[in-house]
N, C-alpha and C positions, 0 to 999 in steps of 0.2 A: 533449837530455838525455844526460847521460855514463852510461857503466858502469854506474860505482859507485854512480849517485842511483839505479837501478833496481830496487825491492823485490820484483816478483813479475813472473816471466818462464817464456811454454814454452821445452821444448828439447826437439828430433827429431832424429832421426840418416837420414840417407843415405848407404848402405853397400853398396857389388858393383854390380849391374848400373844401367842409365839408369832402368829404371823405379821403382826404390827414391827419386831424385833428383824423379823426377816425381809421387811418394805424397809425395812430402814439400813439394814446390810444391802440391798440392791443398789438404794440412792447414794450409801459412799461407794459402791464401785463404779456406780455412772461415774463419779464426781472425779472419783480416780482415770477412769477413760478421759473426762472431758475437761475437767480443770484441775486438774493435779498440784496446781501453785498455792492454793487455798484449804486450808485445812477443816474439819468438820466435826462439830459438836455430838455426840451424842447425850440427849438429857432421858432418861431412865427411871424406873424405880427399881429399889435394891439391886443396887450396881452393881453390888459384890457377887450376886447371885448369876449375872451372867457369865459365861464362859470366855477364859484370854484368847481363845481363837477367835472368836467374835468381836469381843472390843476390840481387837486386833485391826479389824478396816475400819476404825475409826481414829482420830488423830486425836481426840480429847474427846473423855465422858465424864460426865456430872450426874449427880442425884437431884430428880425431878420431884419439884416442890408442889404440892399436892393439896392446897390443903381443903378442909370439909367442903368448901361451896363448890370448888372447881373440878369441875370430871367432865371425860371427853374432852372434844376439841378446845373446850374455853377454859384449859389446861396452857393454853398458849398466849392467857392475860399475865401469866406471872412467869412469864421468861427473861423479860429483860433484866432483871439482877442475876442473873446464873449466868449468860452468857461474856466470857472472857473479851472480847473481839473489838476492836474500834467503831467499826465496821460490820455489819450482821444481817446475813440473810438469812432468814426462818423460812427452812421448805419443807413442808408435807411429805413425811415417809411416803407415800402412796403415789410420791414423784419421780420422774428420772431424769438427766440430762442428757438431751438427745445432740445436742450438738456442742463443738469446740469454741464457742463465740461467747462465753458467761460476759468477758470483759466488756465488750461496751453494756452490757448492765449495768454491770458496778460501775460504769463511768454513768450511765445515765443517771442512775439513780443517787450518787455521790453529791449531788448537788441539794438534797434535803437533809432531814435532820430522822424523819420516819414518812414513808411510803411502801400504799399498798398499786397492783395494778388496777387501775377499774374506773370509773364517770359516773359523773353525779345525775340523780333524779330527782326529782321533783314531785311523781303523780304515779299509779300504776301498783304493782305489786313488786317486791324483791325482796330474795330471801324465801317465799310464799309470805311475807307479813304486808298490811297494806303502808305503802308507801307513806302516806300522809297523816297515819294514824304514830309511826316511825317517829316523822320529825315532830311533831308535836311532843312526842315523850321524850324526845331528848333536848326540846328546846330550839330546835335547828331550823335555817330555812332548806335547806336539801337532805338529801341522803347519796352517800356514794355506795355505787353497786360496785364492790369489789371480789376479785378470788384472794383469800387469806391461807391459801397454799403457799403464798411467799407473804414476807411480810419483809423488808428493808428498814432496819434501825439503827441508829447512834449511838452511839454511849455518852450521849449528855441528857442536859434538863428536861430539852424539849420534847425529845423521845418519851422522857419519863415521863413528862404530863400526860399524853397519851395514852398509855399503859394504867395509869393510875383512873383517868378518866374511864375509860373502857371495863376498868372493875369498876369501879362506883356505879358506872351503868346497871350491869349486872347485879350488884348487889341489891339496887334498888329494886330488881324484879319485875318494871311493867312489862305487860303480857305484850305490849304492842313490840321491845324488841325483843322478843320470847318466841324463835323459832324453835320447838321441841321436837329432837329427833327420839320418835318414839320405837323408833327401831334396835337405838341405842339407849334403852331404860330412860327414854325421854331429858335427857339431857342436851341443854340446851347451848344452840349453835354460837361460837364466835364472832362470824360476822356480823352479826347486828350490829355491837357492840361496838368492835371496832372503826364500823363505817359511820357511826352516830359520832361518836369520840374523834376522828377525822375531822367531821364538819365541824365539832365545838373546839376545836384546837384550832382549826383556820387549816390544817395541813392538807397538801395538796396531792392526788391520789397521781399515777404514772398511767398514761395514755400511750396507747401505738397506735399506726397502722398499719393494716394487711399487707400493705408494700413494705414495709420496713422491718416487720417481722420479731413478732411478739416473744415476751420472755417466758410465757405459761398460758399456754392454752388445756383447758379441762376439757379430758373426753365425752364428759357427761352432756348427753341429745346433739351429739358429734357426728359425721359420717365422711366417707373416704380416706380412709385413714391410711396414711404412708408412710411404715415406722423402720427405721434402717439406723441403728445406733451405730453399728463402726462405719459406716459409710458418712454418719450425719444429717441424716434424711429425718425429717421431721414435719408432719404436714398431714392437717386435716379440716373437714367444713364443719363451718358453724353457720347457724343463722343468723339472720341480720337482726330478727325480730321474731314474735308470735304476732297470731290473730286472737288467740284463746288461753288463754290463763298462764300467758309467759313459757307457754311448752306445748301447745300444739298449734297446729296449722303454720309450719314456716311460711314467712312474707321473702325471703330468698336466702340463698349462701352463699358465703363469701369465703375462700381459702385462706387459713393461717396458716406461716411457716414459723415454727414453737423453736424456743430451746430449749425448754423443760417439757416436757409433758406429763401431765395432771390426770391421775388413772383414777378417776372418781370409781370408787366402787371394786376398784382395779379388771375394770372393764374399758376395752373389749378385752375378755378374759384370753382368748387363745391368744393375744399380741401382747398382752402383757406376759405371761408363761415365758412366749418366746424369747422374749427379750431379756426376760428373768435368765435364761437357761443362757442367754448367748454370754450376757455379762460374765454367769457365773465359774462357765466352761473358760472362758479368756482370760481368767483370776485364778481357775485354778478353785473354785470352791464350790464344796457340794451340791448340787441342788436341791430345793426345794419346790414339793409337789402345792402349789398355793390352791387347786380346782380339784375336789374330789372327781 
């Protein structure tokens, strides 16, 4: 099949150290367990330098466009000219698909043109930036809290606006969407961006609920966790809310049943290992030790 007949494709990025390269070999062999119909991007730098065993689980790779402003995650404003796809979901190396059910995704999500998961705010803190100080710098009456471990895009205008909008954010530099991971030589986060750009586009962010069973739940301030990839088990608590600084004092949990799951940090470490090892034994490819 060529390129251009390909209507709906992931794309993941592998970026800085080996283990980013090898979160991102896990996610196409989830992809391979769980949706096999749908092929998957790999965007890279110095492509050539990886190994054909490696590009090997992936269906298409491209060289990741990089250029002076964007490092780390806000690497993922300048993807939609690369990617081939009608159709495009952008997932988080640091994700897996835990279950056999992607398609009514892409049927939920088919009916926009660009969508992330997530609800709008108004007041509070998100991201750690303050809410209100947000939409003021971008112009907006709201902010949406989204996870941009998946991102849903088009290959038209509308999409592009988006994207175009979300660098100009950034370019611009206010501190108010300047969440700086300083962990990561302070390099600052994409969602701001993209959630500010949302609201100035008009585009409308993807809502579930806990009964109906979300496309990506992050493990991060997570607990109970019930992870079973060949069986399809996917399921952990989240809180409803804080009392304190959007992370402490939960106000209650509620169970999500995920079909991705979002291994913030790639914790919990020992579940994510396992999971690593079961994929890679059932493929047939070597493991990697990801927890000194």
């Amino acid at each position: 099949m060529s390129v251009e007949s390909r209507r709906q494709g992931y794309v993941t990025i592998a970026y800085g150290a080996r283990k980013y390269l090898e979160m991102a070999v896990n996610l196409a062999l989830s992809a391979k367990l769980n949706d096999s119909t749908r092929p998957i991007l790999l965007l890279a730098k110095d492509c050539d330098s990886i190994p054909e065993e490696t590009k090997a689980h992936f269906d298409l790779h491209a060289e990741l466009q990089t250029p002076d402003d964007l490092r780390g995650s806000a690497v993922k404003l300048n993807i939609f000219d690369v990617s081939p796809f009608d159709e495009n979901m952008y997932v988080d190396a640091d994700c897996l698909f835990m279950k056999p059910d992607m398609g009514r995704h892409w049927r939920k999500f088919s009916g926009h043109d660009f969508s992330i998961p997530g609800s709008k705010r108004t007041s509070g803190r998100c991201y750690g930036l303050d809410v209100g100080a947000m939409m003021q710098a971008a112009g907006v009456d709201f902010i949406y809290q989204i996870n941009a471990g998946l991102i849903y895009f088009k290959r038209n205008e509308a999409a592009r606006r988006v994207f175009e909008e979300a660098r100009a954010l950034f370019k611009a530099g206010d501190p108010a969407l300047m969440n700086l991971r300083r962990k990561r030589g302070s390099v600052a986060a994409d969602q701001p961006f993209f959630a500010a750009a949302m609201a100035k586009c008009g585009v409308d962010a993807i809502s579930y609920t806990p009964a109906e069973g979300t496309v990506m739940a992050t493990t991060y301030l997570a607990k109970g966790f019930e992870f079973d990839i060949e069986k399809g088990v996917s399921r952990l608590k989240k809180a409803t809310g804080y009392w304190l600084m959007d992370r402490f004092l939960a106000k209650g949990w509620v169970e999500h049943d995920t079909s991705i799951g979002h291994f913030i940090g790639l914790r919990p470490e020992a579940q994510y290992q396992r999971l690593s090892d079961v994929l890679r034994d059932r493929f047939g490819v070597p493991r990697y030790q990801f927890f000194n």
